[in-house]
N, C-alpha and C positions, 0 to 999 in steps of 0.2 A: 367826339370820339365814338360815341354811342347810343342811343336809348336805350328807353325799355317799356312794355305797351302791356298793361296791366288789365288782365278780364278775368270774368265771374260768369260761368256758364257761357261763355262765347260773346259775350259783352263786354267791350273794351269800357272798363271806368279812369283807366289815366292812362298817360302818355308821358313817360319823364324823360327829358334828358340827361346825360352823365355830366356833370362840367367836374365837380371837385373829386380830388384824390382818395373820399376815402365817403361812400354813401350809405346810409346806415338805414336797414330796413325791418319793422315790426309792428306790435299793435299800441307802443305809449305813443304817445301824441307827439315828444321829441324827434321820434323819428324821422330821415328824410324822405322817406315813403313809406306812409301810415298805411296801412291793412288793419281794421277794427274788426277781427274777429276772432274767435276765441281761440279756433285751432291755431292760430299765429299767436308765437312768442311773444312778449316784451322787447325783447331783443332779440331777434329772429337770428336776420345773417347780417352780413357788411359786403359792400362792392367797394374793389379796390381797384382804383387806373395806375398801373406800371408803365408807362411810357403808352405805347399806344395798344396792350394789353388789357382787359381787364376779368380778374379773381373777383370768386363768389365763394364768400367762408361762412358756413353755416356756426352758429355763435350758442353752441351746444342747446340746439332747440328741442323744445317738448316732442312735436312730431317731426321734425328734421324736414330737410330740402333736398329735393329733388332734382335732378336734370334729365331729363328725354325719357323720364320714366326709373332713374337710377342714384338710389342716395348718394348723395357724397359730403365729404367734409370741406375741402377744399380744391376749387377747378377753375382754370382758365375755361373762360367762355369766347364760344364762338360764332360766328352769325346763325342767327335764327335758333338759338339753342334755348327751348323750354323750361324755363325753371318754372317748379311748381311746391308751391308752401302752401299746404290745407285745401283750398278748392279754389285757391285763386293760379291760376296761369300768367307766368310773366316771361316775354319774348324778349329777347334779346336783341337786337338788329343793330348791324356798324352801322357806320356815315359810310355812304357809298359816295364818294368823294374822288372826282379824277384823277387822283394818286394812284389808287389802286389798278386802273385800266393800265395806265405808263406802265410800271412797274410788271405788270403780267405781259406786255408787249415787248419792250423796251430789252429786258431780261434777255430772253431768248432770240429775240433779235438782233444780238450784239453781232453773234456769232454768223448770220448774214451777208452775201459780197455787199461791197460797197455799194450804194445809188440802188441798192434794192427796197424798194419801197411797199409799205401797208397801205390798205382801202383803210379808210376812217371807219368801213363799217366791217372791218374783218375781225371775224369770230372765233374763226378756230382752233387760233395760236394758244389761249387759255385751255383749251377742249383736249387738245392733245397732249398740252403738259401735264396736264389734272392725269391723265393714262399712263403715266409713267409715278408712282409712288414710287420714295424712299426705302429702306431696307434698313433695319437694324439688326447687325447678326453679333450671337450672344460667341465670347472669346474664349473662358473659360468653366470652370464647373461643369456641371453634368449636363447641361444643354448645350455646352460647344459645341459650338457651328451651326445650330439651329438658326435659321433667318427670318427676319418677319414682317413683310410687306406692310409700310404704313398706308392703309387704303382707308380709314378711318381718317374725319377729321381731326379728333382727338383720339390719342392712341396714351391709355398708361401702363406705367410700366414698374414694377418694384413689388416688394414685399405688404400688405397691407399692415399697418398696425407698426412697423416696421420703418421703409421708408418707401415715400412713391413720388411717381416722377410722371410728365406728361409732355407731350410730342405734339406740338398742334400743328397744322399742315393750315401755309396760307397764303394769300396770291403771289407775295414776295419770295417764301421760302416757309422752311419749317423753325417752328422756336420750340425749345426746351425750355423746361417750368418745375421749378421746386412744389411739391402739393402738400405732403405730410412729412413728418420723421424729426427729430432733434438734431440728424446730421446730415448735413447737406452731402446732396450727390453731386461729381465732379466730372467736368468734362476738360479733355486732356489732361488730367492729373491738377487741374486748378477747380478747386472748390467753389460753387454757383453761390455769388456772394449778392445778386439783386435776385428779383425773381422769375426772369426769364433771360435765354440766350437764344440767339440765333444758332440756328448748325450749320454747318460746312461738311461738306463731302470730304467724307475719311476720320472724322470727327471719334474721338473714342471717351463715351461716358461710363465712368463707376458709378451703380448703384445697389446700396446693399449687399456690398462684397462680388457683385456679376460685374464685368466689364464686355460692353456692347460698342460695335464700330456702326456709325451712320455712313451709308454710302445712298446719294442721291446723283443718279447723272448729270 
């Protein structure tokens, strides 16, 4: 599913991979990835794998967790995204796995005349779909009609403290992601009952009393 390549001043000291559903990370020795040092909690955070997803929930730490430079409580991750607890850096990188190439080819290719054929080494087809980002435009409230390019690979969206929601842009499509709040946000009027969905073009999510339309070409 994923690693994660663990350094200290620019010195990689592990290398782990993700295999189980639920990875738990701090300075007791229990942990599945030990960091002994002080500015790291006890129980730091936890990595969670949702299908081929994975959540980093910070596990209300002393000096909190970081991603690309920005606290958060809880965040779908995405390739090469820096989490950083105390002065240790930890990278994130998928499995780059031939699934991924199909899928970004295959996609857009559908749409193709027949017996039209890709080079094994053609590139561009991902290059040009990445220049076309999604849009989510806001329906009601005082920002209707406001639109908002998702050009971010994670894009969030909601009230903080409140309830918050995330947009991750990825070689198949974009997925929507429950992050914070007591009451799940909904899309098409059905409440996000696992922790992420795929979107679809025309797709309309409530969150935090806003309702916003996904339109992706």
């Amino acid at each position: 599913m994923g690693k994660l390549v663990v350094s200290l001043d620019g010195v990689v000291i592990k290398d782990v991979q993700l295999t189980k559903d639920k990875t738990t990370l701090g300075r007791r020795p229990y942990n599945d990835i030990v960091i002994d040092n002080l500015a790291v909690s006890g129980e730091h955070a936890v990595l969670q794998m949702v299908g081929g997803d994975v959540f980093i929930e910070d596990l209300n730490s002393t000096n909190g967790t970081y991603i690309n430079g920005k606290a958060i409580k809880k965040q779908l991750l995405a390739n090469s995204d820096i989490v950083e607890i105390g002065k240790y850096k930890i990278k994130f990188l998928l499995d780059e796995s031939g699934d991924y190439e199909k899928t970004m080819i295959l996609k857009p290719g559908s749409a193709l005349p027949a017996g039209f054929g890709l080079p094994s080494s053609f590139s561009g087809l991902p290059a040009a779909v990445a220049t076309l980002p999604a849009t989510i435009k806001v329906l009601n409230g005082a920002a209707a009609g406001r639109e908002v390019s998702l050009t971010k690979v994670v894009t969030t969206v909601g009230k903080p403290g409140v309830q918050v929601a995330s947009i991750t842009k990825r070689p198949s499509g974009y997925v929507f992601a429950h992050v914070e709040g007591a009451a799940r946000p909904s899309v098409n009027g059905v409440p996000l009952t696992g922790e992420s969905i795929p979107l679809k073009n025309g797709d309309v999510i409530e969150l935090a009393g806003t309702q916003m339309q996904f339109a992706h070409s």
